[in-house]
MISEVO-661308 format. One record per residue (C-alpha): residue number from 0; y, x, z. Coordinates in pm, 1 decimal. Layout:
<atom><nr>NUM</nr><Y>Y</Y><X>X</X><Z>Z</Z></atom>
...
This chain:
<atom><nr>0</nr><Y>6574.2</Y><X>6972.4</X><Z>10852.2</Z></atom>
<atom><nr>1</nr><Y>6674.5</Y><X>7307.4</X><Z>10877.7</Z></atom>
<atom><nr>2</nr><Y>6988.9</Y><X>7452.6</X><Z>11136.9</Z></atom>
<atom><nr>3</nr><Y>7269.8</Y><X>7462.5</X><Z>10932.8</Z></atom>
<atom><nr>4</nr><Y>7358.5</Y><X>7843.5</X><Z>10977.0</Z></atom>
<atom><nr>5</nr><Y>6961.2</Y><X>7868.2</X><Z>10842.3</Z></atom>
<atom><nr>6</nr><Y>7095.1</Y><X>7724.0</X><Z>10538.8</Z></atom>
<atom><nr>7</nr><Y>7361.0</Y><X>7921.7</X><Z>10528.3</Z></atom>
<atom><nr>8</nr><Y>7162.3</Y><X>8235.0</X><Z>10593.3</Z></atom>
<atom><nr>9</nr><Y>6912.3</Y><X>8134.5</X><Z>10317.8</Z></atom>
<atom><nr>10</nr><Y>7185.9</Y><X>8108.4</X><Z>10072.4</Z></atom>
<atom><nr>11</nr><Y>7311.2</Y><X>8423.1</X><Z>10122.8</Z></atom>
<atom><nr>12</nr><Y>6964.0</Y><X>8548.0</X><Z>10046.1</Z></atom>
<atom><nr>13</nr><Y>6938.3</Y><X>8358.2</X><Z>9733.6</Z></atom>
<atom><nr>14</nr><Y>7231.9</Y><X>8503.5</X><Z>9602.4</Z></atom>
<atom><nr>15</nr><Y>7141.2</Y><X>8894.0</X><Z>9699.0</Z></atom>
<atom><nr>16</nr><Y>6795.4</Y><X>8828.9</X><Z>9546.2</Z></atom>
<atom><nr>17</nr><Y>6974.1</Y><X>8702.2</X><Z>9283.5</Z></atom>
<atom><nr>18</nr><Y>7267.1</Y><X>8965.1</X><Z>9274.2</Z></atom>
<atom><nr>19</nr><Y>6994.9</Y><X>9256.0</X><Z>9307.5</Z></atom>
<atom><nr>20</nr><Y>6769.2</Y><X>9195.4</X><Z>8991.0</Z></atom>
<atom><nr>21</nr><Y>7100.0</Y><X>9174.8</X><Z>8775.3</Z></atom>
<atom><nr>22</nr><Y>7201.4</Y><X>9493.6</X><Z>8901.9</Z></atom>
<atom><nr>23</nr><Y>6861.3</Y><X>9635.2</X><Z>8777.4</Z></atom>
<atom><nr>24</nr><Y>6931.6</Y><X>9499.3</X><Z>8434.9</Z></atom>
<atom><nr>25</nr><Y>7283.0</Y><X>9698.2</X><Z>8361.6</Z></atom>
<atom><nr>26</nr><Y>7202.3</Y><X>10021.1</X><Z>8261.1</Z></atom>
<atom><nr>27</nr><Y>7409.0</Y><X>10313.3</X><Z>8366.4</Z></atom>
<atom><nr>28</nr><Y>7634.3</Y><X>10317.9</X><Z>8145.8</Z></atom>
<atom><nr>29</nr><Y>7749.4</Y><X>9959.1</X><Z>8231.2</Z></atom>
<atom><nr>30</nr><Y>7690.2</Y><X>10035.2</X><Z>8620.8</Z></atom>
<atom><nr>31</nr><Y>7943.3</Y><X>10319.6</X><Z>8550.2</Z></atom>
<atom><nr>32</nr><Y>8158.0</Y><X>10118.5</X><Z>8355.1</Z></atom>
<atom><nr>33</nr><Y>8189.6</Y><X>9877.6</X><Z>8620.5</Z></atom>
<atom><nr>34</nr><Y>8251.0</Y><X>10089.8</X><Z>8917.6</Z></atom>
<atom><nr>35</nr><Y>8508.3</Y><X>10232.3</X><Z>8713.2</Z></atom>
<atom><nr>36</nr><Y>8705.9</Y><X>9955.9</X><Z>8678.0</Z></atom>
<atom><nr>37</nr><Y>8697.6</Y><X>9876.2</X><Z>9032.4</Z></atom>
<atom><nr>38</nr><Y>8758.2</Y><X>10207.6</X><Z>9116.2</Z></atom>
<atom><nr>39</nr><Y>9110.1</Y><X>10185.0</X><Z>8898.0</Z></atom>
<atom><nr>40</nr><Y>9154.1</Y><X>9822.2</X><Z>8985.6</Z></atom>
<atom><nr>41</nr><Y>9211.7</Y><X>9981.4</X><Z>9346.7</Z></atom>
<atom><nr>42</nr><Y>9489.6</Y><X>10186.1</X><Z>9209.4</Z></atom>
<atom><nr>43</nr><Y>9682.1</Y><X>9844.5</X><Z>9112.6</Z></atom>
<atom><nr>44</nr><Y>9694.2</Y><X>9755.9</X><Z>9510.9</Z></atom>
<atom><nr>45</nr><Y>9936.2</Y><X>9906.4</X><Z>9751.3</Z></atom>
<atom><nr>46</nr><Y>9780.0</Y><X>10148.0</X><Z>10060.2</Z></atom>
<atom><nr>47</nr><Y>9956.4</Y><X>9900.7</X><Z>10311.9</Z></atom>
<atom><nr>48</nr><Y>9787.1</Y><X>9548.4</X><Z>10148.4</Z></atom>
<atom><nr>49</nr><Y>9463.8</Y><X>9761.8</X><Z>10084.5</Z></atom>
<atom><nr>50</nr><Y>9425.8</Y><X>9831.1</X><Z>10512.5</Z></atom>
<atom><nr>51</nr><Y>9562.7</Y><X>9457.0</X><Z>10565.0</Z></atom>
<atom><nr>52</nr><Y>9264.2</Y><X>9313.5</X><Z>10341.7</Z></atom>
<atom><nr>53</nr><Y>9050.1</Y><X>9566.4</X><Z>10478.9</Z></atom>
<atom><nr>54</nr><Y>9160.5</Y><X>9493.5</X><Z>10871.9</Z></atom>
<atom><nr>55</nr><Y>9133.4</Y><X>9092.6</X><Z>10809.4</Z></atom>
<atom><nr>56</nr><Y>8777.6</Y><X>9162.0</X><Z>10643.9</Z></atom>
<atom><nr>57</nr><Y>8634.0</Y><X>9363.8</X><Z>10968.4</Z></atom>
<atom><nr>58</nr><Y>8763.9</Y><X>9071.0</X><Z>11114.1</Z></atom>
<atom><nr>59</nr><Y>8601.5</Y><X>8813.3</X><Z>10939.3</Z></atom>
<atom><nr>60</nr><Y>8263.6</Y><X>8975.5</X><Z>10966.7</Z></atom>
<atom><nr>61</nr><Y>8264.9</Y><X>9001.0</X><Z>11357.6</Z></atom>
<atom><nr>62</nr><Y>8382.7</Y><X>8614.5</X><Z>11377.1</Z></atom>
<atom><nr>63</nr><Y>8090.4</Y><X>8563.2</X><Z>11202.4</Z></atom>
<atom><nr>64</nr><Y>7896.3</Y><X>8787.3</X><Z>11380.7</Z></atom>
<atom><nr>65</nr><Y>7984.3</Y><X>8628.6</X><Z>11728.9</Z></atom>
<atom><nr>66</nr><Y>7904.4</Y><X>8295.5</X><Z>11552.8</Z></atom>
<atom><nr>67</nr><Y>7570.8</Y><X>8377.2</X><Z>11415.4</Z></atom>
<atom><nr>68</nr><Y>7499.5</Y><X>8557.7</X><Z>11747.7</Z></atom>
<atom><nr>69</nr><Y>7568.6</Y><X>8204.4</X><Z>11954.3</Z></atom>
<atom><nr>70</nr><Y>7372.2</Y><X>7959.1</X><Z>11728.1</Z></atom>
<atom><nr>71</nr><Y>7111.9</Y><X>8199.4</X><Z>11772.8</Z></atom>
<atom><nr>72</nr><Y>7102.5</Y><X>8213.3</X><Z>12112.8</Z></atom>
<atom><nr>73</nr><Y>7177.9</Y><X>7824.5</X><Z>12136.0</Z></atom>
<atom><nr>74</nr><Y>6796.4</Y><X>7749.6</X><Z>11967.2</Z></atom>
């Protein structure tokens, strides 16, 4: 049986394997189309929410950074 942040870590790679060969189906013009609406769904959010998603996202990724870091070290 596989560690469970293994699993984890595996699933992640599913889904970018999976998220990469859909990107390589859009053509531009949808790859445009989509970064422009997130581009103007940005607009929609206010500067001070934008930097407290931002801060609590940084955040997130270096909890799971020091977690990732210990199971490691633990096997």
């Amino acid at each position: 049986m596989k560690p469970e942040y293994q699993e984890y870590l595996d699933g992640l790679r599913s889904f970018n394997d999976w998220e990469t060969q859909r990107r390589r189906q859009l053509t531009i013009t949808e790859k445009l189309d989509q970064f422009r609406a997130l581009f103007e769904l940005n607009d929609l959010v206010p500067a001070e929410i934008q930097k407290k998603m931002h801060t609590e996202h940084l955040a997130a990724l270096c909890r799971l950074s020091a977690l990732l870091k210990a199971v490691h070290e633990s096997h």
